[in-house]
C-alpha positions as a printed Julia matrix, in Angstrom:
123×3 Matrix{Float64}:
 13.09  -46.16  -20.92
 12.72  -48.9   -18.06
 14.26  -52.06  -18.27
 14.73  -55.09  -16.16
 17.68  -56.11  -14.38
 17.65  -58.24  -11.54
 13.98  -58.13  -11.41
 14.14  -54.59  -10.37
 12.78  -51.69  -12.4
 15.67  -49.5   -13.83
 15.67  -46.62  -16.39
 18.55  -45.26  -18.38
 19.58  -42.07  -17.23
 20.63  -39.19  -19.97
 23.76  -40.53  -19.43
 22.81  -43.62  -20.62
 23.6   -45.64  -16.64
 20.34  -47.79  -16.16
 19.58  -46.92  -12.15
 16.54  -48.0   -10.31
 14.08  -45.58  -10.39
 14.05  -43.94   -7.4
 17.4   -42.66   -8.31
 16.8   -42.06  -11.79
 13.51  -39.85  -10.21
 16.43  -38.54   -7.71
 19.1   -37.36  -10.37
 16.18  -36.19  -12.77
 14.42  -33.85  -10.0
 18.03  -32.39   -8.96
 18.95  -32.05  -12.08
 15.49  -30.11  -12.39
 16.0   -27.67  -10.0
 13.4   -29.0    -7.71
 13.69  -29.81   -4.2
  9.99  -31.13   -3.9
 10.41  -33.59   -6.35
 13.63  -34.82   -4.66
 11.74  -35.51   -1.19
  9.06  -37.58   -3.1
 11.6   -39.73   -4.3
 12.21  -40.38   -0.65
 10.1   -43.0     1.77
  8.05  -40.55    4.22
 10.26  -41.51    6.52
 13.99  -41.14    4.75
 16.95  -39.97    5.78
 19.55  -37.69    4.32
 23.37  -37.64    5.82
 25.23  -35.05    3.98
 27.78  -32.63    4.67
 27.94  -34.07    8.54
 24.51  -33.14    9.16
 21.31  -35.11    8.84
 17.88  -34.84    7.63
 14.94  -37.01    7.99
 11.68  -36.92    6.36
  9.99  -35.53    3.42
  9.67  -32.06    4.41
 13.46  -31.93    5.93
 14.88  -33.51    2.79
 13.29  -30.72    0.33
 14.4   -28.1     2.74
 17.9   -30.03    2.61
 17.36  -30.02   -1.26
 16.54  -26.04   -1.49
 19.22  -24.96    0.09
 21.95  -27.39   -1.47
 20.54  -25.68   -4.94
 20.82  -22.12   -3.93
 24.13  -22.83   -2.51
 26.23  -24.6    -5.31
 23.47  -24.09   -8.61
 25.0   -28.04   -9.1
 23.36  -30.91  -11.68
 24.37  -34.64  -11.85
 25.67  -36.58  -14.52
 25.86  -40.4   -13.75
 28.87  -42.24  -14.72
 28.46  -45.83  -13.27
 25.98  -47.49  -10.35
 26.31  -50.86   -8.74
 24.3   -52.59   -6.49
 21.95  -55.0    -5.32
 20.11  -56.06   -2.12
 18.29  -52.58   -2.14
 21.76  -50.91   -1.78
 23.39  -48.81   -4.91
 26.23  -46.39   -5.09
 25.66  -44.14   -7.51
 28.76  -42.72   -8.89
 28.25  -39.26  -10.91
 30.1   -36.5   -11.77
 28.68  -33.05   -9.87
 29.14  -29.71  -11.54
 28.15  -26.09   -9.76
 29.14  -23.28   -8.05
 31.3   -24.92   -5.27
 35.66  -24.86   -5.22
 37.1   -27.87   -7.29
 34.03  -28.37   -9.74
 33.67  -30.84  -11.63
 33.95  -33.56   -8.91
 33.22  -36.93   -8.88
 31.16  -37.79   -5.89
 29.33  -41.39   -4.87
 25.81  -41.38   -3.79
 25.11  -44.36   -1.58
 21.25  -45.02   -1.7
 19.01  -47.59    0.52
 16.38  -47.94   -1.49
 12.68  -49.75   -0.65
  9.56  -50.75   -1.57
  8.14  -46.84   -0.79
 11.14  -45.12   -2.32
 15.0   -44.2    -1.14
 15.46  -44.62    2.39
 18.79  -43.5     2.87
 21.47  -40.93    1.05
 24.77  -40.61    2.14
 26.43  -38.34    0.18
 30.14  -38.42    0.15
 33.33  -38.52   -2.66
């Protein structure tokens, strides 16, 4: 369901959290299983900062993606996002295969015209 907030497209998560839609398209394809469809959410050009290493592009960002799913097996569940000025921090609770799980960790997204720009990933 998209609605308008803000003037900026957002759909409801299964959570029920409206997000902007490249992070709805970001939570949706992780919580898929699929790393390609987590790059296309990014601009050709994004950048990834996770774990204290970074990844930039398309084709960096779905290898990023591949191996964060074979590692921890994790999905996303939003629980609250705030934003505005093409910034949001998404904040979601992250189950998988990884000590402490369930954890609540906060996705800060720079989002444009093309797609996400930026992820840093961090609690």
């Amino acid at each position: 369901m998209t609605v308008q907030s803000g003037g900026s497209p957002r759909e409801a998560s299964q959570s029920g959290v409206p997000l902007p839609k490249p992070v709805a398209d970001y939570v949706a394809a992780t919580n898929a299983h699929d790393p390609d469809a987590i790059a296309r959410a990014f601009a050709a050009d994004g950048v990834v900062h996770d774990e204290s290493k970074v990844h930039r592009g398309q084709a960096e960002i779905a290898g990023w993606a591949r191996d964060t799913m074979n590692r921890y097996r994790m999905t996303v569940t939003p629980v609250s996002v705030t934003g505005k000025d093409g910034k949001s921090v998404l904040t979601a609770r992250v189950e998988g295969d990884f000590p402490g799980s369930p954890i609540d960790l906060k996705f800060n997204f720079e989002l444009g015209e093309d797609g996400i720009r930026s992820l840093k990933v961090g609690t």
